[in-house]
VEXKE-527333 format. One record per atom (N, C-alpha, C): residue in three letters; z, x, y negated; atom name; residue number from 1. Coordinates in pm, whole numbers, always signed. Each point is the difference from the previous one (the first is absolute). Example, Ala and Ser with C-alpha at 12.3 -4.5 7.8 and 13.67 -1.06 7.14 Angstrom:
BEGIN
@code->ALA | Z->+780 | X->+1319 | Y->+569 | site->N | pos->1
@code->ALA | Z->+0 | X->-89 | Y->-119 | site->CA | pos->1
@code->ALA | Z->+0 | X->+90 | Y->-120 | site->C | pos->1
@code->SER | Z->-72 | X->-35 | Y->-105 | site->N | pos->2
@code->SER | Z->+6 | X->+82 | Y->-119 | site->CA | pos->2
@code->SER | Z->+73 | X->-77 | Y->-109 | site->C | pos->2
***
This chain:
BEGIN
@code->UNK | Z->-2906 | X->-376 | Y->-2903 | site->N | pos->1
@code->UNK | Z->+8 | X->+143 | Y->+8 | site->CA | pos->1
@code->UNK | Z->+30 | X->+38 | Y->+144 | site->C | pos->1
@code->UNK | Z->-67 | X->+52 | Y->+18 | site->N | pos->2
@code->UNK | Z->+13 | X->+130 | Y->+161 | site->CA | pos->2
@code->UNK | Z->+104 | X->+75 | Y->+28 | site->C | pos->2
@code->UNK | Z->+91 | X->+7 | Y->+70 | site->N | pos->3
@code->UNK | Z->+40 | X->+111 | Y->+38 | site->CA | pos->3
@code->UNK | Z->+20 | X->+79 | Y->+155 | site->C | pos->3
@code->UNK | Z->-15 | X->+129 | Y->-53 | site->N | pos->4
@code->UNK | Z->-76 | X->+81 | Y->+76 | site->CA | pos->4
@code->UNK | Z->+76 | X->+20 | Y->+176 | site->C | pos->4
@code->UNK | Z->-84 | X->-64 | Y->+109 | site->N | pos->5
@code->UNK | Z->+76 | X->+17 | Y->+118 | site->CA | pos->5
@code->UNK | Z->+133 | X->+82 | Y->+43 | site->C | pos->5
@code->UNK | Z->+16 | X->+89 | Y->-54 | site->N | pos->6
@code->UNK | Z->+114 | X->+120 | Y->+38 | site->CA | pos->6
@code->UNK | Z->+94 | X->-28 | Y->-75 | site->C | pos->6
@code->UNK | Z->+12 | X->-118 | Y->-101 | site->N | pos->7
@code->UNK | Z->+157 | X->-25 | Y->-68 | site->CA | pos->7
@code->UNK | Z->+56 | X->-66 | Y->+83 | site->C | pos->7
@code->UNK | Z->+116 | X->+54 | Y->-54 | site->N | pos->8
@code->UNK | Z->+148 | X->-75 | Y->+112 | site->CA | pos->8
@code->UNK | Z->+86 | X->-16 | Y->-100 | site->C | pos->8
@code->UNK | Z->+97 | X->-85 | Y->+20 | site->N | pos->9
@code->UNK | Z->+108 | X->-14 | Y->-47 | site->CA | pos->9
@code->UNK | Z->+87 | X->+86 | Y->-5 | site->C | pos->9
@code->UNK | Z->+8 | X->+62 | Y->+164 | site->N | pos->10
@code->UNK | Z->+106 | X->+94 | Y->-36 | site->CA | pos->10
@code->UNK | Z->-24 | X->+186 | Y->-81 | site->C | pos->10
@code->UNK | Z->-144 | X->-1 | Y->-10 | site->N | pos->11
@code->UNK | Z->-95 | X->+116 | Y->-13 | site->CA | pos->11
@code->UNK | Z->+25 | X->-5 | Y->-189 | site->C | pos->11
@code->UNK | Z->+10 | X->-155 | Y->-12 | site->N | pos->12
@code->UNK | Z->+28 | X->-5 | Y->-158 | site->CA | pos->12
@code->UNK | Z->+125 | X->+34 | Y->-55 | site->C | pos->12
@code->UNK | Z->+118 | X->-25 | Y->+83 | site->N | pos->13
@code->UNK | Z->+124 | X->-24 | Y->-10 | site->CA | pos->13
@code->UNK | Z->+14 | X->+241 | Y->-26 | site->C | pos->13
@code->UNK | Z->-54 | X->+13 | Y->+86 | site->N | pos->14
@code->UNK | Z->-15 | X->+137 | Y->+26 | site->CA | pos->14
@code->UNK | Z->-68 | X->+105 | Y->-149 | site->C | pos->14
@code->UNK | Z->-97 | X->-85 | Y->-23 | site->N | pos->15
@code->UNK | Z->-106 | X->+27 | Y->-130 | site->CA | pos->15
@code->UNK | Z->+140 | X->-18 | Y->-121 | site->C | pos->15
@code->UNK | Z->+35 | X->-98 | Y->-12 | site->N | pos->16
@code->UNK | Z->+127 | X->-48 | Y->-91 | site->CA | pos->16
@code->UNK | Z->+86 | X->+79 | Y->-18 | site->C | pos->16
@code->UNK | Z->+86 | X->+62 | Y->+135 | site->N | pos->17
@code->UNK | Z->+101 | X->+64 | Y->-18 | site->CA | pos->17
@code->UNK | Z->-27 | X->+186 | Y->-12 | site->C | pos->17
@code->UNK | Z->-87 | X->+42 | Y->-11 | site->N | pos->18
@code->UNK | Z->-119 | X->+129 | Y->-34 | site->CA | pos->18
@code->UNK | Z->+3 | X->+26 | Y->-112 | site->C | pos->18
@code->UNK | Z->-93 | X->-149 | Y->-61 | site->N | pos->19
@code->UNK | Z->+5 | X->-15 | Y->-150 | site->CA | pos->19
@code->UNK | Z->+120 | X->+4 | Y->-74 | site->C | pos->19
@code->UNK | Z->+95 | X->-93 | Y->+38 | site->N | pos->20
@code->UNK | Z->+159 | X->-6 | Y->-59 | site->CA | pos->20
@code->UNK | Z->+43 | X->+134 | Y->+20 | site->C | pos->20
@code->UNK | Z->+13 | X->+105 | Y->+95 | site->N | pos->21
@code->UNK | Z->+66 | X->+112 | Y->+11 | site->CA | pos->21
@code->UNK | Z->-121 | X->+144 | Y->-115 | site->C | pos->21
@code->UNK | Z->-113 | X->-61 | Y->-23 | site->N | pos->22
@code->UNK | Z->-58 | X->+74 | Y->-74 | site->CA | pos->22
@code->UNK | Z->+44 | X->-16 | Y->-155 | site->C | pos->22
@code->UNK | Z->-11 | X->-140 | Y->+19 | site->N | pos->23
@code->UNK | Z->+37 | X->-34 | Y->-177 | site->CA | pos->23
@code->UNK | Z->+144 | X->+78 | Y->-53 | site->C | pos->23
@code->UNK | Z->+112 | X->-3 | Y->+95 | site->N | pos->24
@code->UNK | Z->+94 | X->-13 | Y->-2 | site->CA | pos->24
@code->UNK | Z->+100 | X->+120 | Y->-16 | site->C | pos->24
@code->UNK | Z->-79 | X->+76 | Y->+173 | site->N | pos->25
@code->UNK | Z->+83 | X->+119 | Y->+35 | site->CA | pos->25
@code->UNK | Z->+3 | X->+113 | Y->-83 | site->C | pos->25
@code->UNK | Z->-34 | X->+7 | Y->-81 | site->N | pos->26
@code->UNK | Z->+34 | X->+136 | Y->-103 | site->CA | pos->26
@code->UNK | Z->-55 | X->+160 | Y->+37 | site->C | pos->26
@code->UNK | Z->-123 | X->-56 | Y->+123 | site->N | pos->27
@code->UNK | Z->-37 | X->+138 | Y->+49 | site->CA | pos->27
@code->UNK | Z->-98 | X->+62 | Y->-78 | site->C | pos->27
@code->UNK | Z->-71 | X->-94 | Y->-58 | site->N | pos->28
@code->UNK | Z->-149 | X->+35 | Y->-75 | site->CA | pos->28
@code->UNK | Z->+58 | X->+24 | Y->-179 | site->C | pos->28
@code->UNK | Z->-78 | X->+54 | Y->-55 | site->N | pos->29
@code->UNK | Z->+22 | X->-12 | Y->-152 | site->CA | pos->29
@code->UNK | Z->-44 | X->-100 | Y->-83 | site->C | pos->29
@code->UNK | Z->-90 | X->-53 | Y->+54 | site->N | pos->30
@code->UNK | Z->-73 | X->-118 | Y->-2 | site->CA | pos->30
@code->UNK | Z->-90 | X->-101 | Y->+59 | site->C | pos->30
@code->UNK | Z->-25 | X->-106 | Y->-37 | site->N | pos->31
@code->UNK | Z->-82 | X->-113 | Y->+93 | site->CA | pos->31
@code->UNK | Z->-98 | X->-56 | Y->-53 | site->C | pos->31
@code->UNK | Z->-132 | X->-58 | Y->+41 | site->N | pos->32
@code->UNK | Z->-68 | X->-41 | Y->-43 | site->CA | pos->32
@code->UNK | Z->+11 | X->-97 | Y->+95 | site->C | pos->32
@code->UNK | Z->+47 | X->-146 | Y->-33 | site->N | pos->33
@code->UNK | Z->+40 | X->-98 | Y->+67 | site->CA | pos->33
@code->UNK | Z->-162 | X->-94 | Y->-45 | site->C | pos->33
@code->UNK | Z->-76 | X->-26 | Y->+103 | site->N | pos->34
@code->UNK | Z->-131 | X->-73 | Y->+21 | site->CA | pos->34
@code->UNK | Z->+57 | X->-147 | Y->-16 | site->C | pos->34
@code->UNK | Z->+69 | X->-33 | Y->+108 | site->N | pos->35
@code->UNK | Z->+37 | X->-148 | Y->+55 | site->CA | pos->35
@code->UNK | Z->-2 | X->-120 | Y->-137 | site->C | pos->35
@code->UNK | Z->+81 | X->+70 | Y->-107 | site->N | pos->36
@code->UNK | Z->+9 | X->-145 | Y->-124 | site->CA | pos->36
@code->UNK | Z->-109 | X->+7 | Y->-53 | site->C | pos->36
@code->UNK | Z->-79 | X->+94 | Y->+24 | site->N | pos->37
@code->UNK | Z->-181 | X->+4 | Y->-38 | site->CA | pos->37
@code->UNK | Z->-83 | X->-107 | Y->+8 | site->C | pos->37
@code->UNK | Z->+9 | X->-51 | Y->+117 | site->N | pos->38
@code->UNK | Z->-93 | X->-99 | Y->+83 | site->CA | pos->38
@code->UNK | Z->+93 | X->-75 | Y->+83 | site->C | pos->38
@code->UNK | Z->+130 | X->+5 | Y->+0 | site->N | pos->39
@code->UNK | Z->+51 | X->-122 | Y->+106 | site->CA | pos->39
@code->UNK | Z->-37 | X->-152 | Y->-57 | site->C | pos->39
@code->UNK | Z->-10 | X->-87 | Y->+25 | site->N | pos->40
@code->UNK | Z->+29 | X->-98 | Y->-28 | site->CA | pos->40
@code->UNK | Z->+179 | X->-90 | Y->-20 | site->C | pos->40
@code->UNK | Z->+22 | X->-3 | Y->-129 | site->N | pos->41
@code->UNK | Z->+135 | X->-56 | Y->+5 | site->CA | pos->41
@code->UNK | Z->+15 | X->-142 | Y->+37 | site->C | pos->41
@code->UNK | Z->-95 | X->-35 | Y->+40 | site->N | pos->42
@code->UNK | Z->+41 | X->-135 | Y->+87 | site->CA | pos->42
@code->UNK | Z->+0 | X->-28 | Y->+160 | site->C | pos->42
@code->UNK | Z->-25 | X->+140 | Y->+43 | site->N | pos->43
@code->UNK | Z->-5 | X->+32 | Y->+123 | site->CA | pos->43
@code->UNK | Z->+26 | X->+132 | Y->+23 | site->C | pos->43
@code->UNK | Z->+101 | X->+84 | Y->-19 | site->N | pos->44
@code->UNK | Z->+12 | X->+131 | Y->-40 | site->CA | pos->44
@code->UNK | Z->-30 | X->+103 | Y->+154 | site->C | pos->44
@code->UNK | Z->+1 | X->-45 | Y->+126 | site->N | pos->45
@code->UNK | Z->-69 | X->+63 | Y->+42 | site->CA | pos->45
@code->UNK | Z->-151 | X->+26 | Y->+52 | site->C | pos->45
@code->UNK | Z->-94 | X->-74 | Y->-73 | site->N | pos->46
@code->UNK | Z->-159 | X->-13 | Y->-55 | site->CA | pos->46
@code->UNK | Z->-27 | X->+82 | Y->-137 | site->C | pos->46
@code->UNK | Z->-106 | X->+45 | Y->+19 | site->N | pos->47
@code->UNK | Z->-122 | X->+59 | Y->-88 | site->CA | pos->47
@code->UNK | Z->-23 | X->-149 | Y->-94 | site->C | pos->47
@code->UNK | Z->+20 | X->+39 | Y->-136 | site->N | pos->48
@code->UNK | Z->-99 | X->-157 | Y->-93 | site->CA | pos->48
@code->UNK | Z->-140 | X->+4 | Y->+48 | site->C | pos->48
@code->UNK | Z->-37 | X->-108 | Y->+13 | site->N | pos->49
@code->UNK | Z->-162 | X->-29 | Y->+54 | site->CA | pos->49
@code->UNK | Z->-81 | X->+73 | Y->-103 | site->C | pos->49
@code->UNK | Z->+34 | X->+2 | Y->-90 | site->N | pos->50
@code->UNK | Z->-84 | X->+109 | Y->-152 | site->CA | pos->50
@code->UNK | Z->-20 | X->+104 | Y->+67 | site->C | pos->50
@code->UNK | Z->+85 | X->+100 | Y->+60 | site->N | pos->51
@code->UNK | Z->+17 | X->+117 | Y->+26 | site->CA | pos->51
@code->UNK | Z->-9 | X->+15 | Y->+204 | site->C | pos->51
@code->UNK | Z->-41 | X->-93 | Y->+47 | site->N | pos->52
@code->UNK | Z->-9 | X->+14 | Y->+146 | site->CA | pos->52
@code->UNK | Z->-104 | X->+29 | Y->+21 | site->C | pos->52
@code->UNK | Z->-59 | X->+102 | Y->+93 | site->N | pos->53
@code->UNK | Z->-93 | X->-3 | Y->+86 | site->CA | pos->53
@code->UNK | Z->-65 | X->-69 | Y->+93 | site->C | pos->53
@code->UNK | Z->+92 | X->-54 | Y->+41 | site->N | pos->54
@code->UNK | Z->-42 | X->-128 | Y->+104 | site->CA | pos->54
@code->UNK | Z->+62 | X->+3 | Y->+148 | site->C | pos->54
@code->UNK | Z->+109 | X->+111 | Y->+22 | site->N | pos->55
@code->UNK | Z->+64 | X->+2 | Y->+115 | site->CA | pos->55
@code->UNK | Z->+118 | X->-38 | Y->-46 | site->C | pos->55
@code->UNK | Z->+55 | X->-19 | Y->-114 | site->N | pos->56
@code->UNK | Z->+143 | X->-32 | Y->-47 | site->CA | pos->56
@code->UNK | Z->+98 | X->+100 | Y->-10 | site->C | pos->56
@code->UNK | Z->-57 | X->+162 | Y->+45 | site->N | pos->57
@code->UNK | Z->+75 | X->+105 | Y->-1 | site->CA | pos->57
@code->UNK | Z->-69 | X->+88 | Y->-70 | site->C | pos->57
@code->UNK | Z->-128 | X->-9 | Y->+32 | site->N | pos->58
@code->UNK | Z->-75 | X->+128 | Y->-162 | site->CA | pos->58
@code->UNK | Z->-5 | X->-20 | Y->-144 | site->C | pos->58
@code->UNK | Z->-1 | X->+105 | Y->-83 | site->N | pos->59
@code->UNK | Z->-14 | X->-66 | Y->-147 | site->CA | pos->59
@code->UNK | Z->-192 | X->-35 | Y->+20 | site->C | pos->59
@code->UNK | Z->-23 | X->-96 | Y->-129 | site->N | pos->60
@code->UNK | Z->-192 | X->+27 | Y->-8 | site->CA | pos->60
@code->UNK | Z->+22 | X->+95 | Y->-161 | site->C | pos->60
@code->UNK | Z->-150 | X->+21 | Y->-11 | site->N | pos->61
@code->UNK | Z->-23 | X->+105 | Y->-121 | site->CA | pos->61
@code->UNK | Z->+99 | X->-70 | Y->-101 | site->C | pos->61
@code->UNK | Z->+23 | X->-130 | Y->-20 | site->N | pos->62
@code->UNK | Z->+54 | X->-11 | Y->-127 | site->CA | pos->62
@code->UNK | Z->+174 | X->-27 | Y->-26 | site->C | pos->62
@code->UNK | Z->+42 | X->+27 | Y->+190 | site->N | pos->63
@code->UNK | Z->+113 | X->+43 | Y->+50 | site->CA | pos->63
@code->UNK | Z->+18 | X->+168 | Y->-54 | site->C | pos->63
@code->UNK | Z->-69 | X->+82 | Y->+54 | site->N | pos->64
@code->UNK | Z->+48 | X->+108 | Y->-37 | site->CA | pos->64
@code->UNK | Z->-24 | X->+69 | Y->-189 | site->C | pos->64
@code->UNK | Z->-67 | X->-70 | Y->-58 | site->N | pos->65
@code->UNK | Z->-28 | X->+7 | Y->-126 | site->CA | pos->65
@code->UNK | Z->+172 | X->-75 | Y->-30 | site->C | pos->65
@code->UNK | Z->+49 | X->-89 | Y->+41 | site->N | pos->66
@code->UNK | Z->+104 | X->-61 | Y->-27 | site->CA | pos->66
@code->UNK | Z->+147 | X->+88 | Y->+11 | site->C | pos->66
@code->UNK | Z->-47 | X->+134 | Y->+107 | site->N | pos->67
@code->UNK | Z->+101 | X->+84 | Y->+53 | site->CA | pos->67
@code->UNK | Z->-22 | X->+136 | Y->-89 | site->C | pos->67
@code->UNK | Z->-100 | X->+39 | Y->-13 | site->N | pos->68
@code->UNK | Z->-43 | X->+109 | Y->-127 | site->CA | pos->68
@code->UNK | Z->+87 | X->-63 | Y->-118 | site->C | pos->68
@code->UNK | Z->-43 | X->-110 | Y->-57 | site->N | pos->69
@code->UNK | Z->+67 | X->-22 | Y->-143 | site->CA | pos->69
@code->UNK | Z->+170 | X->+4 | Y->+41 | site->C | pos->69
@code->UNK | Z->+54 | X->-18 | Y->+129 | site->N | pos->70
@code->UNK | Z->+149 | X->+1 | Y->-15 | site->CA | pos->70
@code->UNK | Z->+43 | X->+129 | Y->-2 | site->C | pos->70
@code->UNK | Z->-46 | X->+77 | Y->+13 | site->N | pos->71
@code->UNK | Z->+27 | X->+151 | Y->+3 | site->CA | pos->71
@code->UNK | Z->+94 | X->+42 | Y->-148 | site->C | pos->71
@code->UNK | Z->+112 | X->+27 | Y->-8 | site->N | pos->72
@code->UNK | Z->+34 | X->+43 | Y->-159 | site->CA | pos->72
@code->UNK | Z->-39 | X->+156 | Y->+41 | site->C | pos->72
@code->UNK | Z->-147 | X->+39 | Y->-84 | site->N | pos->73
@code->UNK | Z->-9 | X->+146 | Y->-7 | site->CA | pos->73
@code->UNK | Z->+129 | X->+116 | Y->-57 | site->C | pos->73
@code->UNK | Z->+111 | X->-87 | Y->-44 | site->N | pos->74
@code->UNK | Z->+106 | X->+81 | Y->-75 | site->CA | pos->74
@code->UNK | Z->+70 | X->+41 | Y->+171 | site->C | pos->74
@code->UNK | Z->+17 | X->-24 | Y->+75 | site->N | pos->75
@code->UNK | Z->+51 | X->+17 | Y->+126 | site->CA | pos->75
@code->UNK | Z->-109 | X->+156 | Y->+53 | site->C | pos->75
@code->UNK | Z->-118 | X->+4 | Y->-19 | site->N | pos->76
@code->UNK | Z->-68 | X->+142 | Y->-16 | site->CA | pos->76
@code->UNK | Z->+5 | X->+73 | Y->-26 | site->C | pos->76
@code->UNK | Z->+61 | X->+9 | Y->-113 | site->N | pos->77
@code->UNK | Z->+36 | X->+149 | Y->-122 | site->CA | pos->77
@code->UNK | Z->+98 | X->+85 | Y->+48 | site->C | pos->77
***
C-alpha cells in the first residue's frame, strides 16, 4: 500500500489530536466518526486494503460505501 507523499508523522499526530478533541470536546451535538469505518485494526493508522484507494490516505468506492453504512441515521432526526 502507498502512502501519499505529504504524510508526516507529525501532520498525523496533529490529524489525531483534532479528531480526539472532536470526538470528545462536547462542542458539536454530534459525530459521525469515519475512522473505525475503514481503519485497519492491525495497523490502526492505515486504511484496510478493502477500502484503500491506493495512496493509503483515500477511501476507494467500497471505502466510502463502508462510511455511508456507519452513519446511524438516528443521529439525523
Amino acid at each position: 500500500m502507498a502512502v501519499a507523499d505529504y504524510w508526516s508523522p507529525d501532520g498525523d499526530a496533529t490529524r489525531q489530536a483534532i479528531n480526539e478533541w472532536i470526538r470528545t470536546g462536547g462542542a458539536y451535538d454530534g459525530v459521525i466518526d469515519f475512522e473505525p469505518a475503514v481503519q485497519d485494526p492491525d495497523a490502526p493508522t492505515m486504511i484496510l486494503p478493502r477500502y484503500d484507494s491506493g495512496d493509503g490516505l483515500h477511501p476507494s468506492d467500497a471505502g466510502y460505501e463502508a462510511m455511508a453504512d456507519a452513519i446511524d441515521l438516528e443521529l439525523l432526526r
